[in-house]
Every structure is written in C-alpha cells, then in structure tokens.
N, C-alpha and C positions, 0 to 999 in steps of 0.2 A: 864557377864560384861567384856569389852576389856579390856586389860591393856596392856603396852608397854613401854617400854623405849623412850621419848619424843626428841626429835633431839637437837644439842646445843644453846645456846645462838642464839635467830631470831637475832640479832645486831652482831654476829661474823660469819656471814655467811660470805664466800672469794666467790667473785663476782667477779670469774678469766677473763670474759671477758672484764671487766670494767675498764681498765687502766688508762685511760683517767680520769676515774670517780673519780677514788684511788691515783691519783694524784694529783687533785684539794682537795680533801679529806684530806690528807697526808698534804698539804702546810699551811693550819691552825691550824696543831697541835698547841699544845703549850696555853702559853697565849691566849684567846682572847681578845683585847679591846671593848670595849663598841659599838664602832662605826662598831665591825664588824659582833655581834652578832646574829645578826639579818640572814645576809646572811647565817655563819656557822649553823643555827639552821636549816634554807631552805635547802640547801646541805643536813646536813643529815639527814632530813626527806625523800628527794628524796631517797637515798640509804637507809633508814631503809625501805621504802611502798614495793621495790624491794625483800630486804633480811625476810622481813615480807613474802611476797609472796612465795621464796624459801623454807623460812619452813614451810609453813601450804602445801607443794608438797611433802615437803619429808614426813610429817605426814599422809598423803592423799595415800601415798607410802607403808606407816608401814598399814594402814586401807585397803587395797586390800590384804597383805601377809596373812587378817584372810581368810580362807577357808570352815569353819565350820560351820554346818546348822545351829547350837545354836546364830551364830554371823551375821547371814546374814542380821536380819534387825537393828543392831546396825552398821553392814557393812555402807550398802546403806546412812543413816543419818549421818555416819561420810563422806561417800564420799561429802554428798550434803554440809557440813557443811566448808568442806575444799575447795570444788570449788568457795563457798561464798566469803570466804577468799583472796582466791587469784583471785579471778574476781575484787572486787571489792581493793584489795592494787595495783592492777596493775595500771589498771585503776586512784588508785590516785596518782601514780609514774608521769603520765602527770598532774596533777593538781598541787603539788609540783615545777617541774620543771618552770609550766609556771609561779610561783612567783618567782623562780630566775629568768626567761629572766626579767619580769618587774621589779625588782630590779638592775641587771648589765647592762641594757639596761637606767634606767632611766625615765620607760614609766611613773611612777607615776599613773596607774590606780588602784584606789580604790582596797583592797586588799579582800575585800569581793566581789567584783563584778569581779576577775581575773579570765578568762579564756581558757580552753584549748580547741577549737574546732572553726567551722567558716562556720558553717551551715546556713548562708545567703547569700540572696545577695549584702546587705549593705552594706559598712562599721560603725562596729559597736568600740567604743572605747575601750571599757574593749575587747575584742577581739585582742588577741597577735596577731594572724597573720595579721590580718587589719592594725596594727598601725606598722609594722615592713614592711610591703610589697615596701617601696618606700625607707625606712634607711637600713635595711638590705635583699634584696630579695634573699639573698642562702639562709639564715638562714629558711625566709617566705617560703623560695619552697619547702624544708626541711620539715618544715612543714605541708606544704598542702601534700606532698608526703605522709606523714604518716597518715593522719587523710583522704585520700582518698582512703587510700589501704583498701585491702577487709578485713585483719584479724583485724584492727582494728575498720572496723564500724562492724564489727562482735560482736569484747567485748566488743564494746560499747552498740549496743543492750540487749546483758547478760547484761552491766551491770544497763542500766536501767532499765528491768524488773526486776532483783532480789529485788529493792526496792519496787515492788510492790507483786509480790510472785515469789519464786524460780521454774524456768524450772522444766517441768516433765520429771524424766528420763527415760532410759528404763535400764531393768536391766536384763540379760540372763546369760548363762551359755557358756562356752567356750567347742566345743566340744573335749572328750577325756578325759576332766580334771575336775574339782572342780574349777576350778576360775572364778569368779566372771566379767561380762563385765557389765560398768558402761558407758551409752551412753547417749550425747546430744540431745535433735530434733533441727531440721535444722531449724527453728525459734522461737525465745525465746517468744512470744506471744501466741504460740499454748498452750493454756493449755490443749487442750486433743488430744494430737498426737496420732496417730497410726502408724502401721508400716513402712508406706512410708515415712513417715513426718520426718523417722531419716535416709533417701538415703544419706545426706553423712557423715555417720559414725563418727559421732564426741565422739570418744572416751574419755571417761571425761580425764585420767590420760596423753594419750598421746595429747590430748587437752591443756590441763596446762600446760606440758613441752614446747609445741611449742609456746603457748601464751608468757610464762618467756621469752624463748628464742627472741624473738621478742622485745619484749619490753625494754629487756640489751642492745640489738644490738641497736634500735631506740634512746635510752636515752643515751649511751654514742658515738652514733653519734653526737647528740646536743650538748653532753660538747666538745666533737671536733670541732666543730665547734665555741663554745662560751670560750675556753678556754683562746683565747688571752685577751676576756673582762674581763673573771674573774679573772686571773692572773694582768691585769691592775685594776681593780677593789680593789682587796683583797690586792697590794701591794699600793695603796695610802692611804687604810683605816689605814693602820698598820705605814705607815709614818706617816699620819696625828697626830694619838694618842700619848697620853704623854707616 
C-alpha cells in the first residue's frame, strides 16, 4: 500500500505567477454584498480549477519518488489518476473564466450554454469569442491565439478522450536507475499505441508542469487584459449595495 504525506491545502496553493489574478482576488476580500456574489464565487473557482491542478502535480510528484517493485503497479494508477486530475481542472480553468467574461462583459448568454472554444465557422451566440469579436477584438484575438495554439488543442484532445477512456500509457524504466518513465501517446484516440505512436515523448510528469505552466500564463493574461472591467465592474457593484 502507498502512503505519503499529502501536499497542503489545494485552496492555499501561492500561484506566484498570477498577480494579476491575486489582485482581482485580494480586492474583494471582505464583505461581499449580494449583488457581487455571484462574480466573487466565478473568480474563485477560476483560481481554485488552477490550484486544484497544482496539487493533484505535486501528488503525481510524491507518486513517481515510489521506486519499488512492490509499488510499481499502484505507481502507474496513481500516475493515471493524477494526470486525470489535472487534465481535466485545467481545462475547466477556461470554462470558469469564460463565465466571468459573460458576466463583466454583459454578454448575458445563458450560463449553461457558456462557452470556451469557437470551433466553427458561424457565428454562434453562446460562443464568447463570436460575440466579443467586434466589442472587444484584443480581448477576441486573445483568445483565438490561445485556443489555436498547438498545446492547447492538444489538452483538449486529452481532455476529451478521458471522458470517454483514459490514454494508454507507456511505462519503461530509465536507464541506470529504478525510476520509473511514465509517457503519453502522441494521440489520445490510439487506444493501442505501440512504440512509434509515443515519437514525441510526452512525458506524463513533465507534460503536467508545462500544461500548469501554460495555462497560469494564458489565464492571467486574460485578467490583464480584463482587469479594467472588473475593477469597473466590482467597484459599481459594492457602490450600488447598501
């Protein structure tokens, strides 16, 4: 059986790159009134999907330092169970944000139909980037920049296949040593890879760091970008209230 000392508080993770984030964050301490409820609970669910993600990497971290033959197939299931993890909180790090743009922006689209991607040719309504493309087009270009880049339609792939079964991985040994190499296939549909199918080397662990990394950067690009709204936003909400 593994056992381990478990990382701290997923909600006290410091998310040093994110200043931007921890600012907006930080301005609604306090009181909330009623009217502004709704956005602070959006906020920090955006920063909790991130900090969720953080630590199921550092856990995924403590699950590689086992080395021992007795642990190598509880290894491999925690590794699979932690890339789950953090595939799929990253990934709703943009789902969260895009109900703040429709809330500080005003789009007023149905908050079950709000989405983060723009995988047509249409324009479609619930479609943040469609309905911002002519009121706000940095913000829109912003966006398309990130949802056309390659690491993101990458986790996205992951992460729609893991709802239907998780990627096979491959699992080898490092020569020299006992540790354990925990590797992606180069597309998340192959359910029976072989060994060419994993040519570029997507190491699961250093996979996940560069995915987080990505994803901090991308998401407090956006509050930079959206800060002036929600700083205008958040200080008429708190005037308005008794």
């Amino acid at each position: 059986m593994l056992t381990w000392n478990l990382p701290n508080d997923p909600c006290q993770i410091p998310l040093g790159k994110m200043k931007t984030a921890k600012t907006i964050y930080d301005s609604m301490a306090g009181t909330i009134p009623s009217s502004l409820l709704d956005y602070t609970q959006m906020q920090t669910a955006t920063m909790n999907r991130i900090e969720f993600a953080v630590y199921h990497y550092q856990v995924l971290n403590v699950a590689y330092g086992f080395a021992t033959v007795t642990t190598y197939t509880q290894q491999d299931s925690v590794a699979r169970a932690e890339m789950n993890a953090i595939i799929l909180n990253l990934m709703g790090a943009f789902d969260c944000i895009s109900h703040e743009i429709n809330t500080i922006l005003n789009l007023q689209i149905n908050e079950r139909e709000v989405m983060f991607g723009h995988n047509h040719k249409q324009g479609m309504s619930n479609c943040i980037i469609c309905r911002i493309s002519t009121t706000d087009p940095q913000l829109s270009t912003l966006m398309e920049l990130v949802i056309t880049s390659d690491w993101f339609k990458e986790l996205k792939e992951y992460r729609n296949h893991i709802h239907k079964r998780l990627p096979v991985i491959q699992v080898s040994m490092v020569a020299g040593g006992s540790f354990r190499k925990v590797t992606l296939p180069d597309d998340p549909s192959n359910y029976n890879p072989q060994s060419p199918d994993f040519s570029k080397k997507l190491e699961l662990q250093a996979y996940c760091r560069d995915r987080i990394d990505n994803v901090m950067v991308t998401i407090e690009e956006l509050y930079q970008k959206l800060h002036p709204q929600i700083t205008q936003y958040v200080t008429t909400r708190r005037t308005a209230s008794p």
